[in-house]
C-alpha positions as a printed Julia matrix, in Angstrom:
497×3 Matrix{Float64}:
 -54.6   115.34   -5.88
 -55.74  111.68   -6.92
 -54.82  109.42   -8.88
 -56.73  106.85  -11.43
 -55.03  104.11  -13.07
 -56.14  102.75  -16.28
 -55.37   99.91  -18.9
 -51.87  100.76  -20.49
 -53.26  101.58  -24.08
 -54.97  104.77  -22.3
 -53.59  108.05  -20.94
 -53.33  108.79  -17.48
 -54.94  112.16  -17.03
 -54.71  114.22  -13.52
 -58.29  115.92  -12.06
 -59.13  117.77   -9.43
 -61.84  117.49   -7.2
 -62.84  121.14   -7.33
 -63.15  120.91  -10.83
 -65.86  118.42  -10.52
 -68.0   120.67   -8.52
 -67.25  123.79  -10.84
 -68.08  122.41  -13.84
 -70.63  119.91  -12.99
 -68.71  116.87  -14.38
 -65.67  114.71  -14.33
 -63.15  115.24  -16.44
 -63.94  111.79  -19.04
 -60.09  109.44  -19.51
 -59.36  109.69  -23.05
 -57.67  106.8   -25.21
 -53.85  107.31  -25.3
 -54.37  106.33  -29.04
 -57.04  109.24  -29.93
 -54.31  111.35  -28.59
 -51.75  110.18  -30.66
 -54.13  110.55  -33.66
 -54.89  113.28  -32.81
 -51.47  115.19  -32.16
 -49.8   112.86  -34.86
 -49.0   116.15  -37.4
 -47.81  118.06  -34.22
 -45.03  115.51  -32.83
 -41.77  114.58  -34.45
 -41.01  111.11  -35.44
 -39.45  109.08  -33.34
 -35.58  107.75  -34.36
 -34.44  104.66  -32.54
 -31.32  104.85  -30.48
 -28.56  102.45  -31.1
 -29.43  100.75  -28.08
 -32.92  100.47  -28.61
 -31.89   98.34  -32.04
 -29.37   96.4   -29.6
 -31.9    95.87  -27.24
 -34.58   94.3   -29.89
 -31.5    92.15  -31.37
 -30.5    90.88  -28.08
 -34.23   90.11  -27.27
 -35.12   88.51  -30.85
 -31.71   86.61  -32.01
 -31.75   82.94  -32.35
 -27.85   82.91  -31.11
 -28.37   81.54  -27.07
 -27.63   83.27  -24.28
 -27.85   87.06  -25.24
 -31.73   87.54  -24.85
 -30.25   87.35  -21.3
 -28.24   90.94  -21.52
 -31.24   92.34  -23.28
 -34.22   93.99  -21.49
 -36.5    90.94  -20.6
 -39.33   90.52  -18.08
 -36.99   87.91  -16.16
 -34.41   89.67  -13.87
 -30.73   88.2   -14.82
 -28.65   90.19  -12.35
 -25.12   91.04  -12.39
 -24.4    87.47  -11.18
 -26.64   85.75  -14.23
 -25.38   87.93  -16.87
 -21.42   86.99  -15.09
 -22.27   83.19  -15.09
 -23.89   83.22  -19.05
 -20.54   85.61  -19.61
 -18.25   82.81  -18.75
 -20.52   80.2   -20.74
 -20.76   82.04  -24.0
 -16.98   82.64  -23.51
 -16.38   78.6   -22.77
 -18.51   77.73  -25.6
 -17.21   80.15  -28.48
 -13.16   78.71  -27.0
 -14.2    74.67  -27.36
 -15.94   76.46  -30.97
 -12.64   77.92  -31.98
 -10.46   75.2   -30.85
 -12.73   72.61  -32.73
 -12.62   74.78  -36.01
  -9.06   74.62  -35.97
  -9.01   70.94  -35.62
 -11.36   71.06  -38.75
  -9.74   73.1   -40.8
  -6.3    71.77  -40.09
  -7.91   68.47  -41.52
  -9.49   70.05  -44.11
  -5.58   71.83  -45.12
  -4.0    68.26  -44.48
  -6.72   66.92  -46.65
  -6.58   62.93  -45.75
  -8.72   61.2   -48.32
 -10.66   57.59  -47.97
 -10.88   54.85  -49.95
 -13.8    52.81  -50.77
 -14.78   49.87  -52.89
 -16.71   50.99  -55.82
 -17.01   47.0   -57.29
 -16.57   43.4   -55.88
 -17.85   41.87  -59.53
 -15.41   43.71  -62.58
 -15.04   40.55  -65.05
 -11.29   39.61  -65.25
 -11.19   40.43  -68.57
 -10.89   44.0   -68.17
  -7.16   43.75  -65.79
  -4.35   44.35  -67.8
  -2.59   40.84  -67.69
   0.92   41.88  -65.65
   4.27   41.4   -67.29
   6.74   38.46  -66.11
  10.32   38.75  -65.91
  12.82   36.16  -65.45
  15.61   36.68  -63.9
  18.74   33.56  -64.03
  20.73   34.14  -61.07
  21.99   30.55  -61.14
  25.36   30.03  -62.11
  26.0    29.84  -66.21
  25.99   26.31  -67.55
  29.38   24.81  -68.52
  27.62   24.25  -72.18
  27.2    28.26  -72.4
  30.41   28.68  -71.28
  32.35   26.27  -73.29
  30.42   27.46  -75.93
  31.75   31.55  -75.46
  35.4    30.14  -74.82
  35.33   28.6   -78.27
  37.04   31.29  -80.66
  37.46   34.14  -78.05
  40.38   36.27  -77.43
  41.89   34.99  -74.66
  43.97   37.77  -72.56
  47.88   36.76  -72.16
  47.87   36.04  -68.26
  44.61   34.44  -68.12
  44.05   30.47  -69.63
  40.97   28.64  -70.65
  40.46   27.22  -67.4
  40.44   30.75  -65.55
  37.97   32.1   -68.21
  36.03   29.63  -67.39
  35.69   30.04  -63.87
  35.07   33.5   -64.79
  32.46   33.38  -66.95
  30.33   31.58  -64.32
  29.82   34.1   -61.89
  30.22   37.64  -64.18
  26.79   38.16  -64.45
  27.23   38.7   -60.47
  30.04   40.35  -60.89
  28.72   42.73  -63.14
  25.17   43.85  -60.78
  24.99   47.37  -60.72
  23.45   47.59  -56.83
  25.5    44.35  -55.31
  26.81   45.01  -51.49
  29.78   42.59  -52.18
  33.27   43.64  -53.66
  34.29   41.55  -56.57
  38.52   40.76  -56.67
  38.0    39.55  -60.45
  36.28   42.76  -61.65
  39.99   43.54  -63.14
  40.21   39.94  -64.79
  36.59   40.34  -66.38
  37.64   44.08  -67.55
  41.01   42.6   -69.22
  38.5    40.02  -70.85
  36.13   42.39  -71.83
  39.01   44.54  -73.97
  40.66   41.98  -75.01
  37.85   40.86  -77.78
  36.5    44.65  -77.56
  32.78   43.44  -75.31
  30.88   45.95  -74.0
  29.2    44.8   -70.8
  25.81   44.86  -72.31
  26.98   42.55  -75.21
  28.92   40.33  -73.19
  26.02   39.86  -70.9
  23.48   39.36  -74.02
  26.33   36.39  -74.95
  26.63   35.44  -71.19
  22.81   34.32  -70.74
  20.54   34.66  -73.79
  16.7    33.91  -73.13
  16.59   31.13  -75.61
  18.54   29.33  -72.52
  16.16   30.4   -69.66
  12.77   28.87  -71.69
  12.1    25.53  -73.46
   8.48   25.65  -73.91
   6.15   28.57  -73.92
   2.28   27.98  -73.27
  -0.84   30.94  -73.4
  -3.99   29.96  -72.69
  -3.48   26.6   -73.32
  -1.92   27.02  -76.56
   2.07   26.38  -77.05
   3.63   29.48  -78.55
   6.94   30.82  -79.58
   8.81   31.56  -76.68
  11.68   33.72  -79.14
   8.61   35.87  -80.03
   7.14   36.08  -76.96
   9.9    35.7   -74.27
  12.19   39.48  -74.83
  15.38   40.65  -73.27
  14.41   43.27  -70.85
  16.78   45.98  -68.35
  16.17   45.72  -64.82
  17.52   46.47  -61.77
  18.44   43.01  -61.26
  20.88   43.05  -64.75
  19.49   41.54  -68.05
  16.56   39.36  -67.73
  13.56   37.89  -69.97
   9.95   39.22  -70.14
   6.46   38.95  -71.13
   4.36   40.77  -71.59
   6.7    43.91  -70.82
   6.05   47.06  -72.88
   7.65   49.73  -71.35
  11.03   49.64  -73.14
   9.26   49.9   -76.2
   8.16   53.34  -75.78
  11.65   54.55  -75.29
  13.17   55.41  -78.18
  12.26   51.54  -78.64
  17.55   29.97  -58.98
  16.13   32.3   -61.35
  14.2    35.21  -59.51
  10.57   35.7   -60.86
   9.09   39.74  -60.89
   5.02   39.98  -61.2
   4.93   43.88  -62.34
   3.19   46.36  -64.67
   3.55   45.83  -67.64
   4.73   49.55  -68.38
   6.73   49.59  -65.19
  10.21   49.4   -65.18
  11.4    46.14  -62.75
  13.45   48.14  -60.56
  14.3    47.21  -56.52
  10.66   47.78  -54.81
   9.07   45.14  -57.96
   7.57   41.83  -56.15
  10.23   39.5   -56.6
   9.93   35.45  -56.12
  11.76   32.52  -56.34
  11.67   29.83  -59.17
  14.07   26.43  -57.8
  14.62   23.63  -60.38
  12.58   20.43  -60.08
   9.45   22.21  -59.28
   6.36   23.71  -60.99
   5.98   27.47  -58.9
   2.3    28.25  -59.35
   1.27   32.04  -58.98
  -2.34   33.57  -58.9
  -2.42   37.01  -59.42
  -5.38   38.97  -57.68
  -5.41   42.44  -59.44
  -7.17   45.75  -57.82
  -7.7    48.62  -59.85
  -7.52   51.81  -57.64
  -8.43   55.34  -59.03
  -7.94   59.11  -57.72
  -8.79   62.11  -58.41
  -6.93   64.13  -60.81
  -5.97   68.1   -58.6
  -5.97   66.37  -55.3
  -3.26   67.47  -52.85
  -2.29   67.12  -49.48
   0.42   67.84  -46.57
   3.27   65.71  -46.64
   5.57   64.56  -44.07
   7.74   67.93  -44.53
   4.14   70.15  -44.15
   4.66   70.8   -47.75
   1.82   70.31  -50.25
   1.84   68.12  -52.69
  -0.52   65.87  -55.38
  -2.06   63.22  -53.95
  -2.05   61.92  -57.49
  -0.04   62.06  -61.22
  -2.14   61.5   -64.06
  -0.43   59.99  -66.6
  -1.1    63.25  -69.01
   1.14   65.12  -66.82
   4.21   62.95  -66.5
   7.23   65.2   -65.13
   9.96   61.96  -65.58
  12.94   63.1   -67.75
  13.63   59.3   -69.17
  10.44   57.15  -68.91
   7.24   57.93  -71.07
   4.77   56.99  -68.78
   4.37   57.8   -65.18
   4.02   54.92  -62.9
   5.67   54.66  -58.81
   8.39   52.5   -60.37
   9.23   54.26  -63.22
   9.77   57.54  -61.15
  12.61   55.94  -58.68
  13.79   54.72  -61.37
  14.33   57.71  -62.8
  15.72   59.54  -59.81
  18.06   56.55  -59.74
  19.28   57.54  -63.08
  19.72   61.38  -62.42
  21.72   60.3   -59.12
  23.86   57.9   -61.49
  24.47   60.79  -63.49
  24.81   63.2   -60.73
  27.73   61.03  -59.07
  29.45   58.7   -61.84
  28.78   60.54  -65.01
  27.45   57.67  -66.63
  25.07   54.75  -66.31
  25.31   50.98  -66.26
  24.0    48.51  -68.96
  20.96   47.57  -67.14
  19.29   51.35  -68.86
  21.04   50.79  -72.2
  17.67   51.4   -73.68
  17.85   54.56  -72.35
  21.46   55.61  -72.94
  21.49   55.52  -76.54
  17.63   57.16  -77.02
  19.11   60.14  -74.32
  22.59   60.07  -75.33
  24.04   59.5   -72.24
  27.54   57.93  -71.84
  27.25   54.3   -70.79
  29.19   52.79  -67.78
  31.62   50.12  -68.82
  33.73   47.86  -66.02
  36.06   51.78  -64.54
  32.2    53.18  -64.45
  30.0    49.94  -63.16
  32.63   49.79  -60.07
  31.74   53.69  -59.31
  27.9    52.53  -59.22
  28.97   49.47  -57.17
  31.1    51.34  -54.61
  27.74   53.97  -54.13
  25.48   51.3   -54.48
  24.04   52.33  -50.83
  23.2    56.32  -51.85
  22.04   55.03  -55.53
  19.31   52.22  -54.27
  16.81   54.89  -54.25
  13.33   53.4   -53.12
  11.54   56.04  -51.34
  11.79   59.99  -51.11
  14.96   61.51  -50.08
  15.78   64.85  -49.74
  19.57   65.81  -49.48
  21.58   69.51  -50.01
  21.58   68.87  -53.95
  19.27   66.21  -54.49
  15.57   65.43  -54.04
  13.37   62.39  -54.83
   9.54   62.34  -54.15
   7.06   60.44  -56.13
   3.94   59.75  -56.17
   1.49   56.9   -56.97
  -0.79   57.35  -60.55
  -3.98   58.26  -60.31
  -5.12   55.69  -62.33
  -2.99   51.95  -61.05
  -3.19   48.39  -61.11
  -2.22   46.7   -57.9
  -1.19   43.12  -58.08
  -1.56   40.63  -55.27
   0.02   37.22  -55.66
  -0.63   33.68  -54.33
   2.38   31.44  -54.67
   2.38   27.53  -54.29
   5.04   25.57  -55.07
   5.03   21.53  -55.62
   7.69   19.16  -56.36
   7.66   17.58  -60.02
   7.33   13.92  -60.0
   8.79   12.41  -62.83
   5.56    9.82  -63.33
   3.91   13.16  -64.08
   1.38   12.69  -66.94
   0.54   16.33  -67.87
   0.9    16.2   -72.13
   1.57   19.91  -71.75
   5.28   19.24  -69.93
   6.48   15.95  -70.95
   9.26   17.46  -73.19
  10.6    18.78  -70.11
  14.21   17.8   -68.69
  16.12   17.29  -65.66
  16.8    20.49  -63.6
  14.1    22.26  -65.22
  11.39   23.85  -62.97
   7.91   24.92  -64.25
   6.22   28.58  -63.53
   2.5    29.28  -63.98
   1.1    32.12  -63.62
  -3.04   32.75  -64.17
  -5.65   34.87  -62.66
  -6.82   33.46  -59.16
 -10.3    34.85  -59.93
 -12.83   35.5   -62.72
 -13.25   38.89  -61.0
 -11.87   41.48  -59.61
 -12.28   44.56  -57.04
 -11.93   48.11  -58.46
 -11.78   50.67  -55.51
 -11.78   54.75  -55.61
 -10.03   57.19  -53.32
 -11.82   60.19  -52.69
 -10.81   63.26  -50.5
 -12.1    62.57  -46.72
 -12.21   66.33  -46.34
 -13.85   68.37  -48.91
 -16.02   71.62  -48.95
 -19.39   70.07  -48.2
 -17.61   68.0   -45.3
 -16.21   71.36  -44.12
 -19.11   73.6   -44.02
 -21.23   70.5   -43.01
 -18.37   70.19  -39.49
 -18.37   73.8   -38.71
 -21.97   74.53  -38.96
 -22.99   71.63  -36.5
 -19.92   72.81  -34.11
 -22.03   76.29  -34.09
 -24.99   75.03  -33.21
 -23.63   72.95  -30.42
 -21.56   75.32  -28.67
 -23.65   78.71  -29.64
 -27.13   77.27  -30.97
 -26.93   79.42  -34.08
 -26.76   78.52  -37.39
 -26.81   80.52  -41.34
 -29.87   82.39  -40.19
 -28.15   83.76  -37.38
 -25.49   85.17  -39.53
 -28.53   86.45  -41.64
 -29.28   87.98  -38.37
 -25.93   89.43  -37.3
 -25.64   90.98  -40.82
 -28.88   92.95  -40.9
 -28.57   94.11  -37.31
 -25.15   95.4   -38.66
 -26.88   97.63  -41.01
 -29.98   98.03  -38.65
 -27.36  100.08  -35.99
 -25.67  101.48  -38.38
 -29.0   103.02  -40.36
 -29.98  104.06  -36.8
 -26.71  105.41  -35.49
 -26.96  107.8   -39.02
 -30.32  108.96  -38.05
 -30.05  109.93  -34.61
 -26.9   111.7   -35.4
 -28.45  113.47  -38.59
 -31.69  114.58  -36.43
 -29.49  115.96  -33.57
 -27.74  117.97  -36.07
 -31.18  119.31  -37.17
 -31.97  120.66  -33.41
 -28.77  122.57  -33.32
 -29.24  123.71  -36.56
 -32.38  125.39  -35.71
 -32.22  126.02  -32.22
 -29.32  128.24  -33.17
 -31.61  129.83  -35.92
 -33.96  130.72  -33.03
């Protein structure tokens, strides 16, 4: 018996040789696709087998590498489909270990700041408040001028007093390191013409002593209008411009703060020495965040990135600002430990009615000044500080110079000044200012942009292949169904027969 071979699309059909002679002809090679027409009613369709859909996904996906453990015309080999084995398996471990990396970022959510303006006209910053703080010692006019008509304690004379009263408003620093032997003396003072510490300080070093002359935009004004006794951490000073203790209920060191922040132990501080004009320009930045930010702190906890000042959690300060919020865990540690607090939040003790520290309380404070000086989170067995900046702040940055004052000086502005006086200025350095905007480094676009790349590096595949993956999923499936449904069928009626 022979053989003929023909093009694929045909049949092969088997003659005989004898056949030719017997019937005169040869047996003519009919088209495989007649056939088919032909006996198309007669045969059964045809179900794909699971792996004949695994087969056409290996050879058709876009991911790399598996065409090569489908049915191809290019002969892999056990060693070829071993070696693109271990690659696949190399590149999907450097794929997982980089989509870790990203997501762990994307958790820890780090966020970047950039400038939004160079050019914002000055006029828009919020001019900071000043505060004025006389650590010098009291003048012998103030003092001589308290001694007159006070109650004088038994064991104490004028001269004593007087030597007190120099120093007290040391003495009397809520956060001071040193110990003070004439706390008792000042106490016995105190009682004996029935002071609190708060009014005896107001007598001690009034503002009208700390200004002569008050100037504002090159207009003299009325420094007793404009110059206010303000609460800091520093004891009672003088401000402008300082708001804040409105909204509750209602060498001299210079602070350049907020003017709704409270002047507490983080403020700038500077130095103002007699005989000199101290010349500050203030640079301000206006930074804003996002309001529902949050990322990992240092204790993998997650936290805002951000307050807004509509959701201000402080128990004693209206407004939320980085100051105001140690200050206020200053205050609950106060409480926590001495009951009570000093003079310097007076403003807050009578709106809050909270017992007020006089001398037997201020020495508590003093002797746990070091675990009340709160500046930065803490977190102990019963107590825990952590605060966070606004999401809308001013940031002031300050150029000092300071020049000696000759007396020959001409300036009409100053020439009522006196000996042992010093001069402060403070402006705006520039007529503009930078505003700048933190946004999150690590959002959704930024993650989906990361892991989609890291797919196509390590597997070449991208949202189409997952397309793929999907509908071969219900491809198999749909087939898997079918072959087992038409097997039943042949059972079914081979047992029939």
């Amino acid at each position: 018996m022979s053989k003929r071979f023909v093009d694929k699309d045909q049949e092969i059909v088997y003659f005989n040789d004898t056949y030719k002679k017997s019937f005169g002809k040869t047996i003519p090679i009919v088209d495989a696709k007649h056939i088919n027409k032909i006996d198309s009613r007669k045969k059964t369709k045809h179900v794909p087998t699971s792996r004949d859909v695994l087969n056409d996904f290996l050879e058709s996906t876009s991911i790399h590498g598996l065409q090569y453990f489908g049915k191809i015309d290019i002969k892999v080999g056990t060693f070829g489909k071993i070696l693109w084995t271990c690659t696949m398996l190399t590149g999907f471990l450097c794929l997982s270990l980089m989509v870790m990396q990203f997501l762990q970022r994307y958790n820890d959510n780090p966020t970047n700041t950039y400038v939004r303006s160079f050019y914002n006209p000055i006029f828009k910053a919020p001019f900071p408040a000043v505060t004025i703080c006389p650590f010098s010692p009291i003048s012998l006019q103030r003092r001589l001028k308290i001694v007159d008509g006070i109650n004088i304690p038994e064991n104490m004379t004028e001269e004593s007093v007087l030597n007190l009263l120099k120093y007290s408003h040391h003495i009397t620093l809520p956060f001071t390191m040193k110990k003070y032997d004439e706390i008792k003396e000042l106490k016995a003072l105190l009682d004996a013409n029935q002071w609190t510490v708060s009014n005896f300080l107001k007598i001690l070093k009034p503002c009208e002593d700390v200004t002569n002359s008050c100037w504002w935009s090159g207009e003299r004004i009325d420094c007793d209008q404009s110059i206010k006794i303000s609460h800091t951490s520093y004891g009672l000073c003088c401000s402008f411009n300082y708001l804040l203790e409105e909204y509750v209920g209602r060498e001299k060191q210079v602070l350049v703060h907020h003017s709704m922040d409270f002047p507490g132990l983080n403020t700038k501080a500077y130095i103002l020495q007699k005989d000199r004009q101290f010349e500050i320009g203030i640079q301000p930045t206006m930074i804003e965040k996002p309001v529902g930010l949050y990322h990992l702190n240092k204790e993998k906890k997650v936290v805002p990135v951000c307050i807004p000042d509509s959701a201000n959690t402080l128990d004693y300060f209206p407004t939320y600002r980085y100051s105001n919020c140690y200050a206020n865990c200053r205050i609950r540690r106060m409480i926590q430990i001495c009951g009570c607090l000093p003079f310097i939040y007076d403003h807050l003790t009578d709106y809050y009615h909270i017992k007020p520290c006089e001398i037997d309380g201020l020495a508590c404070i003093q002797d746990n000044s070091m675990d009340l000086s709160i500046v930065s989170d803490i977190n102990t067995a019963n107590f825990t500080c952590s605060c966070r900046t606004p999401c809308e702040d001013v940031n002031y940055e300050a150029s000092t110079n300071s020049v000696v004052l000759m007396k020959t000086q001409s300036s009409a502005s100053y020439n009522n000044q006196t000996t042992g006086r010093a001069i402060l200025k403070i402006f705006m350095h520039s007529q503009v200012f930078m505003s700048m905007e933190t946004l999150a480094a690590a959002d959704e676009v930024y993650l989906l942009a990361s892991i989609g790349g890291i797919f196509s590096l390590f597997l070449g595949c991208s949202f189409l292949s997952l397309v793929e993956i999907l509908y071969f999923i219900v491809i198999f499936g749909r087939a898997t169904y079918s072959r087992r449904k038409t097997k039943k069928r042949r059972k079914k009626t081979k047992w029939i027969t």
